[in-house]
Structure formats: structure tokens, C-alpha cells
N, C-alpha and C positions, 0 to 999 in steps of 0.2 A: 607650927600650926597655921602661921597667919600665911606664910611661904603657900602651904599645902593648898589653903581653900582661895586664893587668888589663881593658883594652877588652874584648881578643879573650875573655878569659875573662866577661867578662860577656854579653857575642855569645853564647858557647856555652851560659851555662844559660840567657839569653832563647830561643835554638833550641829545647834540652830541653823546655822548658816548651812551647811552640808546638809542638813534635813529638806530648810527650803529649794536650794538649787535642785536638790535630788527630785522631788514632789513636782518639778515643772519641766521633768525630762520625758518624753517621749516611753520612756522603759518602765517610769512609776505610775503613768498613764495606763498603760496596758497591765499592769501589776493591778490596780484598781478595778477596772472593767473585764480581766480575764480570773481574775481570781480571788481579790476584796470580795467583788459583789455574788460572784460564786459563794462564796463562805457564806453572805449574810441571807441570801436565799436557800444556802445548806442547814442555818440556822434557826431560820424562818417557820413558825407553825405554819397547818393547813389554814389555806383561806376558804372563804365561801365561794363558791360561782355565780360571776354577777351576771344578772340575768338582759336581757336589749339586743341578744345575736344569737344563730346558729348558725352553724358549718354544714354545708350541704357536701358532701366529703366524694369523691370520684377515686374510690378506693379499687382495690385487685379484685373484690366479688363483683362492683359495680363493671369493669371490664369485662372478666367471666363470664356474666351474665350476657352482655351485649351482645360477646362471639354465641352465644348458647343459642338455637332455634330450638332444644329441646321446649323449652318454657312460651310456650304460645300461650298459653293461659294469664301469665302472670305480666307477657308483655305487651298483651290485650291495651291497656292506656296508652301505652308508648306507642304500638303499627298504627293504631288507629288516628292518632297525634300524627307521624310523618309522613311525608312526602311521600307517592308510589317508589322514585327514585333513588331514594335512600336508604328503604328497610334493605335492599342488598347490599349496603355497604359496611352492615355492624358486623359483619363476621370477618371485616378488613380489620378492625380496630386493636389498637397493639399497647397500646398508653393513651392519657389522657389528652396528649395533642392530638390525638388521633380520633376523637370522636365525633362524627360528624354536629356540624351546631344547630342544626334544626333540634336534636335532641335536646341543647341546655336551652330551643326553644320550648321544648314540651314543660320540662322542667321549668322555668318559669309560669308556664301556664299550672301546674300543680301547687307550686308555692303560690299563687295569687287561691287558687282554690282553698287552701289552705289557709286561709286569713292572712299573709307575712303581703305587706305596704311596698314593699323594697331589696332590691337584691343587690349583690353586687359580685363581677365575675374578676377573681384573682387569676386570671388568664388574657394570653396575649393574643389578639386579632388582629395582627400588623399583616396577614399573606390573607390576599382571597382565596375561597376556595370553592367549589363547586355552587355555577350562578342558583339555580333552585334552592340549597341546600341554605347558600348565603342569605336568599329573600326571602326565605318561613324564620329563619333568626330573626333579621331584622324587621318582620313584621312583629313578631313574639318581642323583641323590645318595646315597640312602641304601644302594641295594646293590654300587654298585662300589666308588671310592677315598674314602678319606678327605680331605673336601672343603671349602675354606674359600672364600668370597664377599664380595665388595666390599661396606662402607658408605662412604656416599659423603655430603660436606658442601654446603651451600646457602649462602651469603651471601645476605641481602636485606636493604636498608634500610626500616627501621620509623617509623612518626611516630606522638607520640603527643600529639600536640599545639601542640606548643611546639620542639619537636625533635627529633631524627632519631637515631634506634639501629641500629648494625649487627647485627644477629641471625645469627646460624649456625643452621642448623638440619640436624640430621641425616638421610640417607637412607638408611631402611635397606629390607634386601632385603623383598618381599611374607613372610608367615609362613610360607607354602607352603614357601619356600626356607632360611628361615630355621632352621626347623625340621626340615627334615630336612637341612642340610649341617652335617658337623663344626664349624664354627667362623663367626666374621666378623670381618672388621676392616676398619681404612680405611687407607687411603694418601693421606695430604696432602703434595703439591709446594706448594711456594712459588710463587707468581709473579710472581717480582721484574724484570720486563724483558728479562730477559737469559737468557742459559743457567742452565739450572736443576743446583742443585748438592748438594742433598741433599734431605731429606725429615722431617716432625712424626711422632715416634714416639707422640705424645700430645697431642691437641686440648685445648687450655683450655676448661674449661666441662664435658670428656664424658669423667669419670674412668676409666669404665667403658668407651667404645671403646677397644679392643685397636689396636694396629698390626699390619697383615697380615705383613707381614715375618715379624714376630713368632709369630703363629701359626703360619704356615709351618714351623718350629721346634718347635712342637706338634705338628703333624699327622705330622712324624717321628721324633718323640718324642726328644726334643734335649735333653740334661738341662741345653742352654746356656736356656734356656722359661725354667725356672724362677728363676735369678741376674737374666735379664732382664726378667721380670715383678716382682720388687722393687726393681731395684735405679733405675726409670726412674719415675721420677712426675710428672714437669715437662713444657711442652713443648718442650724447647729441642730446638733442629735437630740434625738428624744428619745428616755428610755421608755422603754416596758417594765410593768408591773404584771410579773403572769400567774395566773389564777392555778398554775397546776400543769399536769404531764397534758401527754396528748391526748383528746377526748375528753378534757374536762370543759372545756364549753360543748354546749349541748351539739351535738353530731348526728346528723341525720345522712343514710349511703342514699347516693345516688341510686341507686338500686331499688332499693326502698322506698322513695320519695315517687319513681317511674312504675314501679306495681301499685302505688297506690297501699302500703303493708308499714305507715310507721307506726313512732309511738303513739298509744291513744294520747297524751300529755300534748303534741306537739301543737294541735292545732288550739288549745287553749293559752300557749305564748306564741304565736304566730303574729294575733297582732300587734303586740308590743315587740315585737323582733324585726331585725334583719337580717339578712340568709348571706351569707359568704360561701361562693360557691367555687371549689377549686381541687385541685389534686391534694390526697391527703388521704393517709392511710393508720388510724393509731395503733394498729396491730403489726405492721411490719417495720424493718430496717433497711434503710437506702431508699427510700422511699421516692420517688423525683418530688423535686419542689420542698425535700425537708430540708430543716437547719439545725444544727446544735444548737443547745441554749443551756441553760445553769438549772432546766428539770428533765429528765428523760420520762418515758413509758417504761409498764412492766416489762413489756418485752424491749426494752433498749432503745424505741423508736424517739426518734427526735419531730419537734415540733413542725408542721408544716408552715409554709408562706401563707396561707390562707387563715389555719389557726393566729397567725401572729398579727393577720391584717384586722381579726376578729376581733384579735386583745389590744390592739389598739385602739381602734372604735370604742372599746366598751371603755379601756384607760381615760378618753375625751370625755364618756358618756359620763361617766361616775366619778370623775377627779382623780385617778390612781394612778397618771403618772406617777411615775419617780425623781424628785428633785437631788439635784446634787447640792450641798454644803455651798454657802455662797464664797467667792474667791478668798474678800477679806477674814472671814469667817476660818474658814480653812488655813489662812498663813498665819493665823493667832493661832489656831488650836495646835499646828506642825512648831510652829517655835519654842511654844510653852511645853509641851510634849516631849521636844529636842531637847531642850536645856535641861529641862528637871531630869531626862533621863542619863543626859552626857557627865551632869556634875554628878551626879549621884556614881555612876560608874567610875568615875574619876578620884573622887571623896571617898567612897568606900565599897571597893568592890566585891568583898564578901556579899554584902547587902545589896549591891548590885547583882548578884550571880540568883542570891536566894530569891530577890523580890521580881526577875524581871516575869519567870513565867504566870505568877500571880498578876501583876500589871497587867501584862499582855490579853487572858482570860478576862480581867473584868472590864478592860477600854472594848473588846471585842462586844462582850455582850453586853453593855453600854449600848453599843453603834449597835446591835442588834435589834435591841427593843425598838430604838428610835427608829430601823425600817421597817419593822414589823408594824408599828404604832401610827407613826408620822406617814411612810414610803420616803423618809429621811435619810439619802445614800449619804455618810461620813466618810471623811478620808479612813482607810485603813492600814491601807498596802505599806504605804511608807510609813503610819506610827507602829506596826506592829510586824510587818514583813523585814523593812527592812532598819529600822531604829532599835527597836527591839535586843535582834539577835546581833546587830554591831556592838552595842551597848554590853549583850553577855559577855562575845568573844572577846572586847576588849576587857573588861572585868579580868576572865581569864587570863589574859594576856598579861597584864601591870600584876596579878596578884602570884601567878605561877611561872616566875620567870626557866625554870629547868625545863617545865612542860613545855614550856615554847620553843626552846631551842632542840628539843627533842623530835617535837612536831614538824616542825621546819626540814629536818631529813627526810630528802626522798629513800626510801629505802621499798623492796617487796614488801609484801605485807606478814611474811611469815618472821622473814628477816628481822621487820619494825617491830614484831613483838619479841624476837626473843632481845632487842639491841634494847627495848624502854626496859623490860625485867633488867637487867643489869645497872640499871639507877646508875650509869658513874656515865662521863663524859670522857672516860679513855679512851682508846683507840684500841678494836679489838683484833685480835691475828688472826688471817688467812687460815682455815683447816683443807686437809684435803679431805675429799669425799664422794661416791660413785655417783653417778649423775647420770640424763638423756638432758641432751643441749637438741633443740631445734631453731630452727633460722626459718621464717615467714618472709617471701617476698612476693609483693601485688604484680603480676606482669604487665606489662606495658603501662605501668603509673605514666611516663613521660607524657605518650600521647592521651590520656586521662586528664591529663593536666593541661593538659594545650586545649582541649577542647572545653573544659569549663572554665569557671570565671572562679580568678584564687578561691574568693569565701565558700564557693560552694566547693569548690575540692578539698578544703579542709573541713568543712563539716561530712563529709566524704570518709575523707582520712578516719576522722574521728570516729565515727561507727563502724568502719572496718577496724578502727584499735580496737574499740569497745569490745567487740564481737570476739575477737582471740580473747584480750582477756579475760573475759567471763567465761568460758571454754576452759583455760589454760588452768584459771583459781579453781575453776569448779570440779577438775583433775587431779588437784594437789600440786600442779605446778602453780610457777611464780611469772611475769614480764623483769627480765633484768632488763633488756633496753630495746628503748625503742630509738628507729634511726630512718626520719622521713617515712617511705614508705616497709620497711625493714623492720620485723618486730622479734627480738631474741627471748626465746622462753628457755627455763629449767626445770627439771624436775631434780629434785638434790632425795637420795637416799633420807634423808634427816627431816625431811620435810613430806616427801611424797610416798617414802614407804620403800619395799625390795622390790615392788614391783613398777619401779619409774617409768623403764621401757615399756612397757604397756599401757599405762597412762596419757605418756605422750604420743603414742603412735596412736592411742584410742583418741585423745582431744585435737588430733591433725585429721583424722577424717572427719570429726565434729565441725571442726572450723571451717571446712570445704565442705559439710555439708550444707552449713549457715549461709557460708556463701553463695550457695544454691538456690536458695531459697530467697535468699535476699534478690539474687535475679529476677529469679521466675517472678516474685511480687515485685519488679519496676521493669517486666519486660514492655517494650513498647513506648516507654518514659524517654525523658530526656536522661539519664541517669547511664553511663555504660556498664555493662557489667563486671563484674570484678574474680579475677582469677588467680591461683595462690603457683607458686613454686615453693618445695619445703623441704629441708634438708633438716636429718637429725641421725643424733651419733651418741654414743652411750661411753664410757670410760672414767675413769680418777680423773678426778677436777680440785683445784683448786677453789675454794668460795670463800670472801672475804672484803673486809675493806681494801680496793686495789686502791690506790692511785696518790697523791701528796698528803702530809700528814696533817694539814692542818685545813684537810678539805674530806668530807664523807662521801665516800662514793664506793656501794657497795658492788662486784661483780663477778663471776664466773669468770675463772680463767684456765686455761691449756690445749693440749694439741687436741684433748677431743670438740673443743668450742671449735679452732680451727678448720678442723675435716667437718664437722656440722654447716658450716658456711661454704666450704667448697662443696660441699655436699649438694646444698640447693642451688649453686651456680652451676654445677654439672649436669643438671637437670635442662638448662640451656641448650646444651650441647646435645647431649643422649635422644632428648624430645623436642627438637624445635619446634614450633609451632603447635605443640598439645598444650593444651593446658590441665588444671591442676594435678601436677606431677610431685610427687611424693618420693624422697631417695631416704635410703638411712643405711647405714654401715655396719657391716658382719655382725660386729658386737650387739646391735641393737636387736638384729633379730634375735640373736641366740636368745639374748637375755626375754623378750617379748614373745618368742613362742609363737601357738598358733592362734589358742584363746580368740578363733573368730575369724583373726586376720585373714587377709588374701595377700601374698606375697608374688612376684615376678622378678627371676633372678636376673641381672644385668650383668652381670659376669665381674673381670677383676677389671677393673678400670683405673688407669695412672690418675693421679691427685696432681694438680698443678700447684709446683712448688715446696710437694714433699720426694722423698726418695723413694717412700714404699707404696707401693699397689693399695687396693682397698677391694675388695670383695662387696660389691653393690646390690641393692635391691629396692623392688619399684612396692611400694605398698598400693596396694589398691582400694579405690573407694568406689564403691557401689552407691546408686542413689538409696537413698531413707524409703 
């Protein structure tokens, strides 16, 4: 006993230790911010919307509208607002860059009628553009609201010789605008793959760019400006706290704001608001200028740049950032976490198997309250992502020593259950049995591979396995092996039914159709696309444990595997230069019939390296 709990206690600070290193990796990082904090905003009740901004929104009706001369009536405020020069040019307009700025000069002169102090445009004015068009903007800055405007950052890589520099460089508004709007700053998102979950209140390198948020706080003279112009000098992230989908801060269309037709309500928060003006649309998807986040719209729509510049502002205005757990704070609570769950696993793993997903449920909604309550982010990812379910599988592992070694065999999956039914660790015989063997091969993998960089050709690789085998199971066949780009599938009478041949000739046009489709969605990409040579052949097989006895390795074997493999090499030969070519052998037709197919007979064709002929045929595949 005293043996056991000196183990178990050393289990538990080896766990500790594994816990903390793991918590300060780059991969537990992104577990946190892509998906901890997903969970606790998945968890999260409704907030209120806090009130200090609105979205002036440059949505698809506000476009529509602009191109429309039907509506004279409605865009009576707006002709009479522009320039003679300019009303010809809204039936140019195609997107939000594209709209002349004397018009978000009108638009602020509405918003200033409106009672709103302050605007600010989440849009970039780094290119002049027509001189008239340019001088009603920037007069409209300087005589309505107090106005602050996007800089905006560049990545480019540089060579200087020898090697390659990432450069940032800033973009900032033409002088025109610069000059006459109150303020400028910048808004940099992160773009880390996933939903975007806060935002750089300060670029490294550009001491002097402001964060717009931040200004926004100036221009309504916030005496919060001034604690957060010192007290912030680094770039470290700052999250968001967000109030809800798209359209939950209050949303006024361009459209609307330019016929003079909003809410009766608006103009009674106007003067305690600021107007965030920019592309934004919370009815549609793909929106320009939107970003994933951890809430969607009804209709699927993701949050805009502008909505997120808003939720900032209001975050500053009203205290709702999001604090993250302080470091020491955090490497106490991951240690103690560790241990108690590693001994425990270690000491008694019944009670480790039964108690962890109780644990795991009440640490989660624990950390929940406290962001709900506090905006208190807790580490999660690592106490409950990945400490957790180590902690079961080990459980598992010391308590089920047969299931593991069971597990541990690679086997197909129809194979793996009838080999765990048999509880014994013998060694079981070869049966014979009728079968369709097909053989996958990617054409021209080599030069595929020359042109990417290994990691991405094997995450490559890996979604073309993927892609058979979900085809292949969802057929009734099985993957016995895979070899590079080479992928060997069966269908076994025993497993797939009398009708194998048909199966496998119906999951070889599936798989060539996917891979069709997989194109046509990365045509244009850096991605090449991907084409099949396939051979398959129907006959008595051998299936079984082949290979040394005191090693599992289960596989099909005989001449019809054989002729299945020269089968798609002959395909080489017959169609050079076609691609996905499809061959399969006498038997396979007969047995697979017409049921659909389209067959093209290739006559008898010699086998390299058998003595008898082979009666070929080209199955055809039609697009979907």
C-alpha cells in the first residue's frame, strides 16, 4: 500500500509538471482562445446591450439603393447634400469601397442633425480620389461631428539579400483627411484561424499609433482617454466582451440614415452615442470586412470590423473587458488540478474513470459563472481539454490491461470487431472468401510533392486518405493498406454482402467524384489538383492474419489482389495522359452487372508477369 501511494504520488507531480509545461505551449494557447473561450461564451446567458454607440452599417440595400435612380424621392437629402459631379457616379458603385465620400460627407452631416457628438469611420482613406469628391469630405469633417478615421497596417515580406524580413508598414489616411478629422487610430484583429477574439491596442514598432477604440473616448471626452493613454504601452491583446450576434448594438443602414426614415428611438440616444460607421451587413454571409467570432447571426452572418470596433469602445466605456487569470494565479490552479487528478488516476482508477466527467462538468461551469459574473477568462483548455481526458485514458489504460492491447491493433474496423468478440489473444486463421480488391493511386503524387513544402503535402495526403475511406466504410468496404500515396481497399463477401462488386465499383466513382469536387472548390488556389488511377478485380481471396506470429497484421491476399494492382498500373499504359481512369476485370463486371454503370470494353489485354490474358474494362464516370 505504502509502495502504491508513493507511485501514485509521484504520477501526480510527473502530471504537474506535464500539465505546466503543456499550459505554456503555443498549442494550449490556441486550445484557450479557440475554444476554452468559445465554450464559456457557448455557456454564457444573454447580456444586455450596453448603450454609448451605434453602427451606421453600409449594408447590400444601402448599395442597391445608391445604384437605384428609381427613388428620387427618398434620395431627395442625399442629391441635394452632393456635389453636381458626383450624383453620376452612384450608379458606379459596387461595394463599400466604392462609394464616393462626399456621401459619408452627407452622412455625417445627418448624424450631427441627429444629435450623435462623434463619429468614427472603420474605413481606409490611404488612395485619393476624385479632387471635388475629396474637398466636400473633407470639409464635412471638419464642420460637423468630431471625427476620427482608420490607419490601417500592411504586411509585406522583404529580401535583402540573403533573407527575408517581415515589414509592417503603416497606412495611413491621404492628408486631406488626416488633417482635417479629429483624430486617427488603428484597429488590428488578430488572425489566428479561427474566430477572432480580441484585438492590439498597440502595434509593435508604431509607439505613436493610437488605438481607435481608444480615441473614440477622446472624441467624447472620457476622462477614462487619459488613465488609458498611460497606462497601455505594450502590445499585448486585449479581448472582447461581446454583447451578442450581429445587429445587437443598435444598427442604423446607411440607407436609412441618407433618406432621413430611421428609428423614431434614435434620435433620443444620439447624444449620448457614437456612430461607428463602416461595411456591415447582419443579414448576410461573406460579408466584406466580417470576421468569425464565438457568436454568429440567425442567418450564419459573422460579426463585422466595425460592429467589433463598436464593442470595443463600449468594452473601454463600461469596464467589460475580459481579464485573463493572473500568470501566478494560473500555475497554482494548473498544478493543483494536475496533481489531484494524476494521483487520483494513478491510486484509483475506477474512481478516476467514474469521477472525471463529473470533475470536468463542475470545474467548467465554475469557470463559467466567474465569466459570466466577473468577464473572469480561467484557464480551461488544459484542466479540462486536455488533463482531463489523459487522466481517463490513463485510468483506462493501468485498469484494462486486455483492452489495451486489444486497442493497440491496427486492424479495419469490421475486422477489429469481429477480432475484440473473440476475447482471446490467439492468433486467428486465414479464411478464404469472395472479395472486389481495388488499388487507388494519386497521379503524378511525385511532381505534387516537389511543388509543396512536406507539411502541406501531407496534410494533403491526409485528406485524400480521408476522403476514400469514408467512401470506402460507407460502401461496406474496409482500407487494408495504405502505401504513400497508394490506398488498397476490400470489400469481403462477409463483410460487404453478394453484392461486393457493385459496391466497390459504386464507391470508385464516389471517390472520383469527391475528388472533383475537392478541385473545382481549390481551383485557382495554390493547391494542385488531385487525380485517381484505379484498378479493381473480384475473385477467392484469402483474408487473415498474414504475416510473423508474434506480430498482427491483418490483410487480403491472392492473385486476385495481384491482377487488382496491375490492374491500375495498366491504366498507365492504355490512357496515358487521361486522368481518372478506372480498369477492373472480367469478373468484376459480370459479378456488378449494369445497375447504372457505364462500362467501355478495352479488349483482352496481357498482365505483366502473369501468363494469362485478362478481358479489361474501362468503367466510366460521369460528373454528379
Amino acid at each position: 500500500m505504502r509502495r502504491h501511494l508513493i507511485l501514485s504520488a509521484i504520477w501526480a507531480v510527473a502530471v504537474a509538471i506535464f500539465a505546466l509545461l503543456m499550459s505554456l505551449t503555443p498549442i494550449a494557447e490556441r486550445l484557450e482562445n479557440q475554444y476554452a473561450l468559445g465554450l464559456l461564451y457557448g455557456l454564457r446567458p444573454q447580456v444586455e446591450r450596453a448603450p454609448g454607440a451605434a453602427v451606421v452599417a453600409i449594408d447590400r440595400k444601402t448599395l442597391e439603393w445608391l445604384r437605384d435612380d428609381s427613388d428620387t424621392e427618398g434620395k431627395g437629402p442625399l442629391l441635394s447634400c452632393l456635389p453636381p459631379g458626383v450624383k453620376e457616379k452612384l450608379a458606379e458603385v459596387r461595394g463599400p469601397g466604392s462609394i464616393p465620400r462626399s456621401v459619408h460627407g452627407c452622412a455625417l452631416a445627418e448624424l450631427k442633425r441627429l444629435g450623435f457628438k462623434a463619429a468614427i469611420f472603420d474605413i481606409l482613406f490611404m488612395v485619393p480620389g476624385a479632387k471635388d469628391d475629396d474637398e466636400e469630405f473633407a470639409r464635412a469633417l471638419k464642420s460637423n461631428l468630431a471625427t476620427g478615421i482608420l490607419v490601417g497596417f500592411e504586411r509585406s515580406m522583404v529580401r535583402d539579400g540573403v533573407s527575408e524580413v517581415l515589414v509592417e508598414r503603416e497606412l495611413e489616411p491621404i492628408d486631406l483627411f488626416r488633417t482635417s478629422a479629429a483624430t486617427t487610430g488603428a484597429f488590428l484583429l488578430p488572425r489566428p484561424g479561427g474566430p477572432v477574439y480580441g484585438y492590439w491596442p498597440r502595434v509593435a514598432g508604431f509607439p505613436e499609433t493610437k488605438s481607435l477604440p481608444e480615441e473614440a473616448l477622446f472624441l467624447i471626452g472620457s476622462p477614462l482617454y487619459a488613465a488609458l493613454s498611460t497606462s497601455i504601452a505594450s502590445p499585448a491583446l486585449r479581448y472582447f466582451w461581446l454583447y451578442g450576434p450581429p445587429g445587437t448594438i443598435e444598427t442604423i443602414s446607411l440607407r436609412d440614415l441618407l433618406r432621413r426614415d430611421v428609428d423614431p428611438s434614435i434620435p433620443a440616444l444620439a447624444p449620448s452615442s457614437i456612430a461607428f460607421i463602416g461595411a456591415s451587413d447582419p443579414s448576410s454571409t461573406n460579408y466584406p470586412d466580417s470576421f468569425p467570432t464565438f457568436i454568429r447571426g440567425g442567418s450564419d452572418a459573422d460579426l463585422s470590423g466595425v460592429e467589433l470596433a463598436a464593442t470595443a469602445f463600449l468594452n473601454l466605456l463600461h469596464g467589460d473587458t475580459v481579464r485573463r487569470l493572473p500568470l501566478l494565479e494560473t500555475t497554482l490552479l494548473i498544478l493543483a488540478f494536475a496533481a489531484a487528478v494524476g494521483f487520483l488516476a494513478r491510486f484509483n482508477p475506477t474512481y478516476a474513470i467514474l469521477s472525471a466527467i463529473p470533475i470536468g462538468l463542475l470545474y467548467v461551469a465554475f469557470a463559467a459563472w466567474l465569466f459570466a459574473r466577473a468577464h473572469l477568462f480561467m484557464p480551461v483548455a488544459t484542466p479540462v481539454f486536455i488533463l482531463l481526458p489523459a487522466a481517463f485514458v490513463a485510468a483506462i489504460f493501468m485498469r484494462y490491461r486486455l483492452a489495451r492491447s486489444l486497442i493497440m491493433r491496427l486492424a479495419p474496423a469490421p475486422v477489429a470487431r469481429r477480432r475484440l468478440g473473440l476475447m482471446t489473444e490467439e492468433r486467428s486463421k486465414a479464411v478464404s472468401d469472395e472479395a472486389t480488391v481495388i488499388f487507388f493511386d494519386l497521379i503524378g503524387s511525385t511532381k505534387i510533392a516537389e511543388k509543396l513544402a512536406p507539411l502541406d503535402f501531407s496534410v494533403l495526403l491526409n485528406s485524400y486518405h480521408d476522403t476514400i475511406t469514408k467512401v470506402v466504410e460507407a460502401h461496406g468496404g474496409f482500407i487494408n493498406a495504405y502505401s504513400g500515396d497508394g490506398v488498397m481497399a476490400a470489400f469481403t463477401r462477409i463483410d460487404a454482402g453478394a453484392d461486393h462488386a457493385l459496391r466497390a465499383c459504386r464507391s470508385s466513382i464516389r471517390v472520383v467524384r469527391e475528388m472533383r469536387r475537392f478541385n473545382a472548390a481549390n481551383a485557382g488556389k495554390s493547391i494542385p489538383p488531385l487525380h485517381l488511377r484505379v484498378g479493381i478485380n473480384s475473385g477467392t481471396v484469402a483474408e487473415g492474419e498474414i504475416g510473423a506470429a508474434n506480430r498482427f497484421n491483418f490483410s487480403v491476399v491472392g492473385d486476385v489482389v495481384n491482377l487488382a494492382s496491375r490492374l491500375e498500373q495498366l491504366g498507365k499504359v492504355l490512357f496515358a495522359g487521361e486522368n481518372d481512369i478506372i480498369l477492373l476485370g472480367h469478373r468484376t463486371r459480370q459479378l456488378a452487372g449494369d445497375n447504372g454503370l457505364k462500362f467501355a470494353d478495352c479488349g483482352l489485354q496481357e498482365i505483366r508477369g502473369r501468363d494469362k490474358a485478362e478481358q479489361v474494362h474501362r468503367l466510366l464516370v460521369a460528373d454528379a
